[in-house]
GUTI-422829 format. One line per field, with one value per residue (C-alpha): residue number from 1; residue in one letter; chain; x, y, z. Coordinates in steps of 0.2 Angstrom, whole numbers, plus 5000, padded with zeros to 4 digits. Example, Ala and Ser with C-alpha at 12.3 -4.5 7.8 and 13.67 -1.06 7.14 Angstrom:
num 1|2
residu A|S
chaine A|A
px 5062|5068
py 4978|4995
pz 5039|5036
***
This chain:
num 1|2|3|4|5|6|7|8|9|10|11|12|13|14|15|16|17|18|19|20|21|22|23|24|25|26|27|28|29|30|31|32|33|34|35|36|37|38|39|40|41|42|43|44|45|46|47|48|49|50|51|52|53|54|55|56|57|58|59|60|61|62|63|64|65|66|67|68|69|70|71|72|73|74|75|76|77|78|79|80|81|82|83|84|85|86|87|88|89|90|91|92|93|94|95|96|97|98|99|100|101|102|103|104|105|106|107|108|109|110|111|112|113|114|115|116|117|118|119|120|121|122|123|124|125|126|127|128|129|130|131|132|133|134|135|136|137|138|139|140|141|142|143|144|145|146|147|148|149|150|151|152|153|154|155|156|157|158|159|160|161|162|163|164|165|166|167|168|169|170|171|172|173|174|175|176|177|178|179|180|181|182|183|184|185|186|187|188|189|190|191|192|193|194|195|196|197|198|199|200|201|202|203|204|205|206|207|208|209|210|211|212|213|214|215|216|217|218|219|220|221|222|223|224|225|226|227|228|229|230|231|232|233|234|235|236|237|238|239|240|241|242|243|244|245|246|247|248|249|250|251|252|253|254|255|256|257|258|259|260|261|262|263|264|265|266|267|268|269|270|271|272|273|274|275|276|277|278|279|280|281|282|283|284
residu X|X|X|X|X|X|X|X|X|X|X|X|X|X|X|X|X|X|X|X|X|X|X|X|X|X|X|X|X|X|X|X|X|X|X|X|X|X|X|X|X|X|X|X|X|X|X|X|X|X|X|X|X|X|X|X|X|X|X|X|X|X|X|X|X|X|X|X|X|X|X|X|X|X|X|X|X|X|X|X|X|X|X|X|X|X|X|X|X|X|X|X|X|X|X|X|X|X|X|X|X|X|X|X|X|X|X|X|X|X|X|X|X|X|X|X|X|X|X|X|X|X|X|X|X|X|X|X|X|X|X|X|X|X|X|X|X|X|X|X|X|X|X|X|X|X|X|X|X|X|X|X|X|X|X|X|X|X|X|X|X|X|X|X|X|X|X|X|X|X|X|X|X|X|X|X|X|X|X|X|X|X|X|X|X|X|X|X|X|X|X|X|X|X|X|X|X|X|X|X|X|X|X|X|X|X|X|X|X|X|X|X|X|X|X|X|X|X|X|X|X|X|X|X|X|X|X|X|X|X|X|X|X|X|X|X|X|X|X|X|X|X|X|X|X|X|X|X|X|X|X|X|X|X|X|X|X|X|X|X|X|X|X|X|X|X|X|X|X|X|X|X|X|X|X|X|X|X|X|X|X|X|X|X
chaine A|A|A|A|A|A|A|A|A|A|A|A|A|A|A|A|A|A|A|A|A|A|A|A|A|A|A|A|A|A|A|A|A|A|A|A|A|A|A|A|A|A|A|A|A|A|A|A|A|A|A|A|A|A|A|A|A|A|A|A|A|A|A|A|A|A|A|A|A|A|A|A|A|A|A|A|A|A|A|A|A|A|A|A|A|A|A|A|A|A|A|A|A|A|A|A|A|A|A|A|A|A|A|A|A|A|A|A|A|A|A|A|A|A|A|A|A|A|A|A|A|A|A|A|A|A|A|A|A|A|A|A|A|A|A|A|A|A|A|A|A|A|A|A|A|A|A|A|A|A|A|A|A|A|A|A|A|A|A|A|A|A|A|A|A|A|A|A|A|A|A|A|A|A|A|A|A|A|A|A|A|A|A|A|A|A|A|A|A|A|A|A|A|A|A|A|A|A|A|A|A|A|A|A|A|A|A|A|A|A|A|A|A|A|A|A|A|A|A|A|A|A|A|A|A|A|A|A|A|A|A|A|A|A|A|A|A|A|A|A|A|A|A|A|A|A|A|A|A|A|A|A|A|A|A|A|A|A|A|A|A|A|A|A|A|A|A|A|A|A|A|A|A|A|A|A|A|A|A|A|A|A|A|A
px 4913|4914|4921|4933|4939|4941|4953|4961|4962|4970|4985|4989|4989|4999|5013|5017|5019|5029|5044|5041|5047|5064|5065|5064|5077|5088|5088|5091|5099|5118|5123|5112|5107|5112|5105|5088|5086|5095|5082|5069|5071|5075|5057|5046|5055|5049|5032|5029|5037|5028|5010|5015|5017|5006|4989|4993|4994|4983|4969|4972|4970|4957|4946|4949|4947|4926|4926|4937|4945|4958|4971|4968|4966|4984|4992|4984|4990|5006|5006|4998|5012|5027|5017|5018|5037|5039|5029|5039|5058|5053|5051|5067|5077|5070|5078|5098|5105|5111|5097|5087|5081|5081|5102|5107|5114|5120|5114|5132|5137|5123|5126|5141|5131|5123|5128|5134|5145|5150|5159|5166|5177|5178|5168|5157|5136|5122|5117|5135|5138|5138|5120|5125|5130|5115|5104|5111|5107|5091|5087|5096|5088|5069|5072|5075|5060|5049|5057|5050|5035|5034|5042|5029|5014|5012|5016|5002|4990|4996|4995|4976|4971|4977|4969|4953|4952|4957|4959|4974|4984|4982|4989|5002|5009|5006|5019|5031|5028|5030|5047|5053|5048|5058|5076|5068|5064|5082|5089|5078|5075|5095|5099|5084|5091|5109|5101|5089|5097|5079|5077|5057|5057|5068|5056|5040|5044|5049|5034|5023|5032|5024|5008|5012|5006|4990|4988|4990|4978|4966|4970|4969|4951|4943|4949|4946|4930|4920|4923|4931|4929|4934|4946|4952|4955|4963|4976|4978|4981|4995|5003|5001|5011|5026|5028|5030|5043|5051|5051|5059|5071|5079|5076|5071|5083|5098|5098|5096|5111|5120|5119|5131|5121|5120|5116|5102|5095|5092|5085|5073|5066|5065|5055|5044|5040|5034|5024|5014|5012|5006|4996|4986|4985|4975|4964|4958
py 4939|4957|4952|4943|4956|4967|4955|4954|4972|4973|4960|4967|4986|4977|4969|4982|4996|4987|4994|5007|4996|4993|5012|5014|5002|5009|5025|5020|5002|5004|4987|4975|4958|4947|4931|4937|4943|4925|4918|4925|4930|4910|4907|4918|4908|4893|4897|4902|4891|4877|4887|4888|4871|4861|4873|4889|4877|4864|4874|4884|4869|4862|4878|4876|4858|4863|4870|4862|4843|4838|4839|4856|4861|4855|4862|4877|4879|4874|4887|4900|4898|4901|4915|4923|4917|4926|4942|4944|4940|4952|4966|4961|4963|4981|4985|4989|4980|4993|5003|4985|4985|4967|4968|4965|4979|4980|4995|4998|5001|5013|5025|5028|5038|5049|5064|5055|5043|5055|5066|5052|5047|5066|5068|5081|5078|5075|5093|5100|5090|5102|5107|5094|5078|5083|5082|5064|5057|5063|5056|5038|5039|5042|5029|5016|5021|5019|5002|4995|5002|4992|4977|4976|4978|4960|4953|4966|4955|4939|4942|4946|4935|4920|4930|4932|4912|4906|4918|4907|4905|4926|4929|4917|4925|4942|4940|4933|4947|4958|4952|4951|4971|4976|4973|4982|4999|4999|4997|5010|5024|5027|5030|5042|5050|5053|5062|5073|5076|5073|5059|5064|5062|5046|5039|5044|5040|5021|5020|5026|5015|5001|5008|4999|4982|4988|4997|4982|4973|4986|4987|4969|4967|4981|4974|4955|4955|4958|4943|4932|4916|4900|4897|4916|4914|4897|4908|4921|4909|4898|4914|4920|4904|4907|4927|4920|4905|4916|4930|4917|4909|4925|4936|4928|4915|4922|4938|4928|4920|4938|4940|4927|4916|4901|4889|4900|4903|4886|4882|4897|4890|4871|4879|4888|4873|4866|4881|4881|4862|4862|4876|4867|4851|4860|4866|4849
pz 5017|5023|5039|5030|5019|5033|5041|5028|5024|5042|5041|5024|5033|5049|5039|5027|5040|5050|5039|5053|5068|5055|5054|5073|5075|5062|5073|5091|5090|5092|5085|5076|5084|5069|5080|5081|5063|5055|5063|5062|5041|5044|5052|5041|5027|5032|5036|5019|5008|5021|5019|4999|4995|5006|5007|4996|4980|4984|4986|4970|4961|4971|4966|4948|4947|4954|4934|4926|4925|4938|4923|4917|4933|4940|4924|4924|4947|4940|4927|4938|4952|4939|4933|4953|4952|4935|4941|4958|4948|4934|4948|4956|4941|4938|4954|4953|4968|4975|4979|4983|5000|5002|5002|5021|5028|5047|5059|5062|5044|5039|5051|5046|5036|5048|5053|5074|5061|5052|5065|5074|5057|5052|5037|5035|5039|5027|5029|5026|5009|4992|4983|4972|4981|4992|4975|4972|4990|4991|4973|4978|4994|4987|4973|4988|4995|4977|4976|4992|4987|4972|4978|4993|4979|4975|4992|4998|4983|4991|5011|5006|4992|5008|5021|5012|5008|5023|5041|5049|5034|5033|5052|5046|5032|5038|5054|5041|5030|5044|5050|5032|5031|5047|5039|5024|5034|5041|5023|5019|5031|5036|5018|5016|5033|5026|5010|5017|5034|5043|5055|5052|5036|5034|5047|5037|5020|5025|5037|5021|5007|5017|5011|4995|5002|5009|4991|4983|4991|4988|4969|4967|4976|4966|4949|4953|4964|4948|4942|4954|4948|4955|4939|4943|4963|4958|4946|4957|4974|4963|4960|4976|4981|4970|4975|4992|4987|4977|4992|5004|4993|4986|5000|5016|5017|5008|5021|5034|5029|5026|5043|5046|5056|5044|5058|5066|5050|5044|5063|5061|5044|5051|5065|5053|5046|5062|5067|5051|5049|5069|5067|5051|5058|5073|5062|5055
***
């Protein structure tokens, strides 16, 4: 069991700060390869809608049906996976869309925001713009970092509660997590860069809002390992599957699609699909 939790522990740290590798591409790519990112938003999609639906669920009702009867416990997974979808769409809506991380944004058109953008279209740089312009980017540009941090909390819940019940399933989920998080630290760090001025500081503060999955992991073990039942782990795990339908279906997919590779983005969740299914069928 402590093995385990360390593992899990460790893909939940893995996939949230890989808004880091999205910050670093944010900084030095010139143009953004729309191809790769289509598909592979596309891919982590269907992995976990896939994982969701055919393990995630089953297994939550499954758990509960051990103390309870194969009725209640199949309405009460039901009820428990609207409840994750519920949970994850109310945090959504807290966030103005504007500021939302998950909103596709090419490389290209966020640095027209840096200070190199700037000067080639003859617009003053971050670090020239008046006291209080400056006030107002740095305030838009932190509230974009506070909202990745609290977007990422429940997705940081879910990659552990699946790693800590079953290992495979965890990697899984947290390479998709991961690749969902890069477009989100180059949404995040290049606004953060054109407030502050500081490519240092852009960098750290998307690499750090990352933390909030990890965090959430954490937060969610001490409070629910006192009593983790197998009627509570079946709750938590069926909303563990809904935040992760919700995420693909509202993020994943739709940004994938932003892109404009609509094509690539449906081949990348088809090939999702396959990937998870093979990978469980092997371990049968």
């Amino acid at each position: 069991m402590d093995d385990h939790v360390l593992l899990a522990f460790g893909l939940t740290l893995f996939a949230g700060l890989s808004t880091g590798i999205g910050s670093a591409i944010g900084f030095f790519a010139r143009k953004t390869n729309t191809r790769f990112l289509s598909a592979a938003l596309g891919f982590s999609a269907g992995v976990m809608i896939y994982v969701s639906f055919t393990e995630i669920l089953t297994k939550a009702v499954a758990s509960i049906a051990t103390v309870r009867d194969p009725s209640t416990a199949a309405w009460l997974g039901t009820g428990g996976f609207f409840a994750g979808i519920l949970l994850i769409a109310v945090i959504d809506r807290l966030i103005p869309s504007y500021e939302n991380p998950h909103e596709a944004r090419p490389v290209e058109q966020l640095r027209e925001c840096s200070p190199e953008g700037a000067a080639a279209a003859g617009m003053p740089s971050p670090a020239a713009a008046a006291p209080g312009r400056e006030k107002r980017l740095l305030r838009m540009g932190m509230f974009s970092a506070l909202a990745i941090g609290i977007h990422n909390f429940p997705e940081g819940l879910a990659t552990f509660a699946a790693a800590l019940n079953d290992p495979a399933i965890g990697i899984s989920i947290a390479v998709a997590i991961a690749i969902h998080n890069i477009p989100e630290g180059i949404a995040v760090s290049v606004p953060i860069y054109y407030a502050t001025g500081s490519r240092k500081k852009a960098f750290w503060l998307s690499f750090l809002s990352g933390l909030s999955e990890p965090l959430g992991a954490l937060i969610g073990f001490l409070i629910l390992r006192a009593f983790f039942t197998p009627l509570v782990f079946g709750l938590v795990f069926a909303g563990v599957g809904g935040i992760m339908v919700f995420i693909s279906l509202d993020e994943l997919f739709p940004t994938a699609r932003e892109y404009g590779q609509g094509h690539l983005a449906i081949y990348g969740l088809v090939a999702g699909m396959a990937v998870m299914a093979v990978s469980l069928l092997l371990f049968l």
